[in-house]
N, C-alpha and C positions, 0 to 999 in steps of 0.2 A: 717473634713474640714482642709487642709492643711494649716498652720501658712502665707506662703506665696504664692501669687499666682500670683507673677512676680518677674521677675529679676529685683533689682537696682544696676547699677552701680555707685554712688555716694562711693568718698575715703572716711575712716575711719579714718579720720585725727582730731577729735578733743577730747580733752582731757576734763577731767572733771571740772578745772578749767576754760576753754573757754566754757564750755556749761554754767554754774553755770554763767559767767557772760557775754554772751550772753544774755540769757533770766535774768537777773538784767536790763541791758541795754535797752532790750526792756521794760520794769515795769515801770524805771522810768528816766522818759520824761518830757512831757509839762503836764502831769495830775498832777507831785508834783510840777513844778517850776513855772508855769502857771496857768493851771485850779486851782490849789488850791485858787488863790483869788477869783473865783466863790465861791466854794463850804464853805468858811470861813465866807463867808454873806449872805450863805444859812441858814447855821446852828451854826455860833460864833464856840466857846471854845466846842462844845459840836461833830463837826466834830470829833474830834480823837474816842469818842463811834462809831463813822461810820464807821469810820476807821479800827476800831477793830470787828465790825461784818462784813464787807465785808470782811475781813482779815480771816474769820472763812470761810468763804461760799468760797471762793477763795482756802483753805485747802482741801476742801472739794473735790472739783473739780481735782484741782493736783494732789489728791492720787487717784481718779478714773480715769484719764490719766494714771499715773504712773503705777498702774495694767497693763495696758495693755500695754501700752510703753516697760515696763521690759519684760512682754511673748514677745512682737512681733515690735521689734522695726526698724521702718520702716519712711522714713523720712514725706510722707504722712499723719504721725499722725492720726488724729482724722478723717480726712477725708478718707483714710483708710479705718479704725475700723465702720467709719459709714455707706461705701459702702459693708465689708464684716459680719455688725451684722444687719444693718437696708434697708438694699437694696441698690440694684444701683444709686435712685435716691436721695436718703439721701448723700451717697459716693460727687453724683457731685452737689448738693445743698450746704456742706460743705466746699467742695473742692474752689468753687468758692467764698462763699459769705466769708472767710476765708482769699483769695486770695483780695478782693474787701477790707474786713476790712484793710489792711495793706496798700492798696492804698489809703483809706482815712483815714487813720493815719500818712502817708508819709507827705501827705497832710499837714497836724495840724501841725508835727515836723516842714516841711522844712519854712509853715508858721510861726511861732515862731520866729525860728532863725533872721528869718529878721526884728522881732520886737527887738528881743534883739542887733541884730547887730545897730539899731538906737541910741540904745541908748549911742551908741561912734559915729554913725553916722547919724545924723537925714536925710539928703538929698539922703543918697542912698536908691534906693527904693525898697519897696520888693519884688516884684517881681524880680527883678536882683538878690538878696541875696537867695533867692528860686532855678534861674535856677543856678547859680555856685554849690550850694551844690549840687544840682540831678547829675549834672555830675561827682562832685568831687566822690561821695557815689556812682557811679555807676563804676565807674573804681576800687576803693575796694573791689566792689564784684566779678569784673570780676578775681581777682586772685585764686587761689586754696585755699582753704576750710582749711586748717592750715594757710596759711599768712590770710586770712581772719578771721579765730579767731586769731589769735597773735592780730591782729589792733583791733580788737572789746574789746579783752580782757582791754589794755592798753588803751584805750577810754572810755569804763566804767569804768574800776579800779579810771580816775580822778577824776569822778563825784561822787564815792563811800567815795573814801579819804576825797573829801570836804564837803560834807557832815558829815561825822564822823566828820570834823573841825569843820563846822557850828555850830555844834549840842553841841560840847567842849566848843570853843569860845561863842556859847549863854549863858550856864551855869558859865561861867569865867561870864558874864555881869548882871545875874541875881543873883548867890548868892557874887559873890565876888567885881562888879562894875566895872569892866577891862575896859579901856574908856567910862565909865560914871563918870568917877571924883571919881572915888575908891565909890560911891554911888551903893548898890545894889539893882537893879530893885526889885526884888520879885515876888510871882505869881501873885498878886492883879488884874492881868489885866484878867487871866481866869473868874473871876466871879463881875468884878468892874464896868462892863458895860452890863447890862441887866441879868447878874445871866451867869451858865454854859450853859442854853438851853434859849438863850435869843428868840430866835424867836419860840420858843414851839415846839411840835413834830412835826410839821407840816414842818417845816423848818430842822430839822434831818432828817427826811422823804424823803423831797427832795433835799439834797445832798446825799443820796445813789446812785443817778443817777451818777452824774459825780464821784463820787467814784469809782466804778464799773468802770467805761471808763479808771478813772489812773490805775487798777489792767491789764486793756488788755496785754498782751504782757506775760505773767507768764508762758503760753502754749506753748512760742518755747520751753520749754524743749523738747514736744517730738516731736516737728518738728526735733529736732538736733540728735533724738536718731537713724535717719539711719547714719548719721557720727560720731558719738559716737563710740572710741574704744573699751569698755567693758560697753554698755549699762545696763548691770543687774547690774554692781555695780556704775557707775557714775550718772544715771539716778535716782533711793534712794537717794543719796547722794544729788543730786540738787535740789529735789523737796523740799525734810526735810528741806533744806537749804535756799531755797531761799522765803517762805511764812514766815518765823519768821524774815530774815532780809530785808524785806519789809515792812513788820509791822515794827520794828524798824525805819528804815529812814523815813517812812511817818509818824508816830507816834512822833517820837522822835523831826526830824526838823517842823513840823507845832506845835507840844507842845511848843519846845522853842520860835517862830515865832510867836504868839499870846500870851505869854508871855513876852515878850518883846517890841510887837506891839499891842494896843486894837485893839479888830477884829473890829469894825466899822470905824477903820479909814484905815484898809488893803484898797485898790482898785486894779484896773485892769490894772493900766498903767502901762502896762511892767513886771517883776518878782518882787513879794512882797517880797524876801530874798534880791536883791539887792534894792527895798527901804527902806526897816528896816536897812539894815548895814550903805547906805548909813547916814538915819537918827541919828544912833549911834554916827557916825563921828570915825571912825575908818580908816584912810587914810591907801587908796586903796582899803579898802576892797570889797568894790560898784563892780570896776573893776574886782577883783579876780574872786568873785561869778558870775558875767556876762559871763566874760569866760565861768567857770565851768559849766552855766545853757546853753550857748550854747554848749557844748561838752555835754552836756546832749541830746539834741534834736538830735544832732546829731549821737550819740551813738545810739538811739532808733532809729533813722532814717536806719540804717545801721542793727541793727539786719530786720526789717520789711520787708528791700528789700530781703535779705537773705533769708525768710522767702517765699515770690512771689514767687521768683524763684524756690524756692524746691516743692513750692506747683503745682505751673502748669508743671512741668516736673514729679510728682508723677499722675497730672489726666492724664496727657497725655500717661502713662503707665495704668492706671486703662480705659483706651477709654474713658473717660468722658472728654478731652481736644486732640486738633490739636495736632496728631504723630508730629507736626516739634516741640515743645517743648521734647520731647521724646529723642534728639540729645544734648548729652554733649560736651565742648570743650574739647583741650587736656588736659587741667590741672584738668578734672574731675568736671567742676564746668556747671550748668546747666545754659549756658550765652545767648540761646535766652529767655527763661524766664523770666532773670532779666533788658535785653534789652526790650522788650514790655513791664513790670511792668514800667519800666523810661519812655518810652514814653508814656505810662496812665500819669504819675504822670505830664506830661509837663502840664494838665489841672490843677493842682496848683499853676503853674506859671501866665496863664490865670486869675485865682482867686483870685491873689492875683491883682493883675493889675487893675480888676476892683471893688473890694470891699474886700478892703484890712482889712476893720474895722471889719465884720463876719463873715471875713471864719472860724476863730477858734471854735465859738460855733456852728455855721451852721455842719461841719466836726465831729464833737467830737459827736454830735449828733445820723447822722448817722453810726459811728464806735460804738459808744456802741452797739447799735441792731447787729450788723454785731459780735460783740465779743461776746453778751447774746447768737445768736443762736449757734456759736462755741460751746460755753461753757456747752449750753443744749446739742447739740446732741452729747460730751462728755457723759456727763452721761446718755442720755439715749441708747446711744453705749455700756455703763459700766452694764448698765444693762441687757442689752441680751448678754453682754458678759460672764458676769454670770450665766446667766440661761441654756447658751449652755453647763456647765462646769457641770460635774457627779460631786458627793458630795467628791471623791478622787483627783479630778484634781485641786477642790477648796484648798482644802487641803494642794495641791502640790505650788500653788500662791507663788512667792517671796515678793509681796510687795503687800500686802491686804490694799483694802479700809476700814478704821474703823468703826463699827458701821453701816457697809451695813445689809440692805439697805434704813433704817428709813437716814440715812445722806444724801443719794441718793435725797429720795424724798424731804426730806428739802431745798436742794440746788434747786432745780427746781420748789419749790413753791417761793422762794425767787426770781430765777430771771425773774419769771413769775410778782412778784409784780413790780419789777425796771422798768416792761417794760409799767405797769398801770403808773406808776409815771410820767413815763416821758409826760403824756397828760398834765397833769396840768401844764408843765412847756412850756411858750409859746417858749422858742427857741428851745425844745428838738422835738415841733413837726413834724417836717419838716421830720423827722427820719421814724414816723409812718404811711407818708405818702410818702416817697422814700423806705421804707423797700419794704413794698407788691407789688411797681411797679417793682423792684428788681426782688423777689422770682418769681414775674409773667413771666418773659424776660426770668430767668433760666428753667421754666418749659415750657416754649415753646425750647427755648434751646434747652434741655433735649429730645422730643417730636421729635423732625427736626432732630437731628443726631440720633433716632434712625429708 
């Protein structure tokens, strides 16, 4: 079976520092700067273990993309690899709900912003804060695919920076007292209020869910590998790279962040790094990090649309999407794509307008299921991609899954469990009852155009 079975025209304009923090950029969003006060009174001081086994099961998945990214790198991705190892219908069930995850992830980011923006501005409203970003983030994409990573690049680098600040400055306040009056905090707060697993397994259990939902975004890697200059060697190099320093900034800034804050008194009003600084009394620092957490949403906001756009101009070469997506502009950038993703997303402007208080959980909901099935029909693509290979072409592999293929099926029992979890939790259900209405539309879909 031949590697490629369509032409893309998409430029090969990006470099391996723009993919590596592209896909940063899309990881971390409103799941660390946001949802993390869910998931901190789900499970206290004992999140970060969650942390670190999703953080495993998220490795696991990358380097089964990354196999195949490295043989055949195509912008398409996984959607791709699941039309040419598991069928046609697999291809546009990926392709689309893939395409859907990123529109209600837009969603959650561009909502965000506009909580954070209140908080310098409480009267503007957010839906207003929602529609200027979609247009601002949508003329960014409409550039060529190098000036669009240059902007992505230096938009995550701020959030990456501050972050490593954060993470400094917390440790300056905990062993050394740096504006707490030369007093140093200490750990006390991990285990001073209810123990490390203060809500029992049960409450670790169910922050795996929204875990999971902050790791979404880790798989533009091989959305980017059709504009990747030397995909065999940028492509290794991003994946290796970008699952351990992820684990570090979610690990690293909520270790300091409930260290420095008891977890039962985090809440939801707005980003818990700017009420803890605030609380410190560290003047300005409140405002810094507000910035920074919106240039975070935004940052994710901006790899997602990116992300649309490549997607339905990839089905649309695979016949699983409208040939007019099939038409790039001149600067190589696939701009009706990301013009109809913006006009889906105006129905976040709508959302925010009339129930401005749950779109975030409402949204994050349905985007995890939308990222679980991504992420399974990865590896279950990894797995016939394997089994079609003679025992010398495995051989031949640049960048091997470890531990295939017991790690294979680990990872899809795992996120087979996240998606039982999410019943018990009443705002996640909404998900398990839009998922299948979803799947059902695409396979009628699927059915009508053929």
């Amino acid at each position: 079976m031949s590697k490629v079975q369509y032409k893309e025209n998409l430029q090969r304009g990006l470099d391996n520092r723009h993919i590596q923090l592209i896909a940063l950029g899309g990881a971390i969003g409103v799941g660390l700067f946001y949802g993390s006060s869910a998931t901190i009174q789900m499970a206290g001081p004992s999140i970060l273990f969650s942390y670190l086994v999703g953080g495993l099961v998220i490795f696991t998945i990358m380097r089964a993309l990354g196999e195949m990214a490295v043989e055949e790198p195509v912008s398409g991705s996984f959607s791709t690899y699941a039309n040419r190892y598991l069928g046609p219908f697999a291809g546009y069930l990926t392709g689309w709900t893939y395409w859907f995850m990123w529109i209600v992830v837009g969603m959650a980011e561009i909502t965000v912003v506009g909580v954070y923006i209140n908080y310098w501005f409480p009267d503007i409203p957010q839906w207003l804060t929602a529609l200027v970003v979609l247009i601002f983030i949508t003329v960014v994409n409409l550039a060529n695919v190098k000036a669009f990573g240059e902007f992505e690049f230096w938009f995550a680098m701020v959030k990456v920076v501050a972050i490593i600040g954060m993470i400094l400055l917390g440790l300056g306040i905990i062993l050394f007292g740096i504006g707490n009056e030369g007093q140093p905090i200490g750990f006390d707060n991990l285990w001073a209020n209810g123990g490390f697993m203060p809500n029992g397994i049960e409450g670790l259990l169910m922050s795996l869910v929204l875990v999971m939902f902050s790791f979404g975004g880790v798989e533009l890697v091989g959305v980017t590998a059709g504009e990747a200059r030397n995909p065999q060697k940028s492509i290794p190099s991003a994946i290796n790279n970008i699952v351990w320093r992820i684990l570090i900034f979610y690990i690293g800034a909520l270790g300091v962040m409930m260290i420095l804050y008891p977890w039962n008194e985090i809440g939801t009003n707005g980003s818990p790094f700017v009420l803890i600084f605030d609380n410190v009394g560290i003047p300005g620092a409140a405002h810094v990090i507000n910035f920074v957490v919106i240039t975070a949403a935004l940052s994710a906001f901006n790899s997602g649309l990116f992300s649309t756009g490549r997607m339905l101009y990839n089905l649309s070469l695979q016949h699983n999407g409208p040939k007019y997506f099939s038409k790039l502009s001149n600067n190589g950038s696939p701009r009706r794509g990301i013009l109809f993703s913006s006009f889906i997303l105006l129905l976040a402007v709508f959302l925010n307008y009339i129930v401005p208080d749950k779109v975030f959980m409402y949204i994050s909901s349905v985007a995890t299921v939308a990222v679980i099935t991504s992420w399974t029909i990865i590896l279950l693509a990894q797995l016939q991609f394997r089994k079609r290979k003679t025992k010398s072409e495995v051989s031949r592999l640049k960048f091997k899954l470890p531990f295939y293929p017991i790690s294979t099926y680990l990872a899809l029992i795992f996120l087979a469990f996240v998606i039982i979890l999410m019943a018990f939790i009443p705002e996640m259900r909404v998900a398990l009852i839009v998922a299948p209405i979803w799947f059902v539309i695409l396979y009628i879909g699927y059915k009508t155009k053929k």
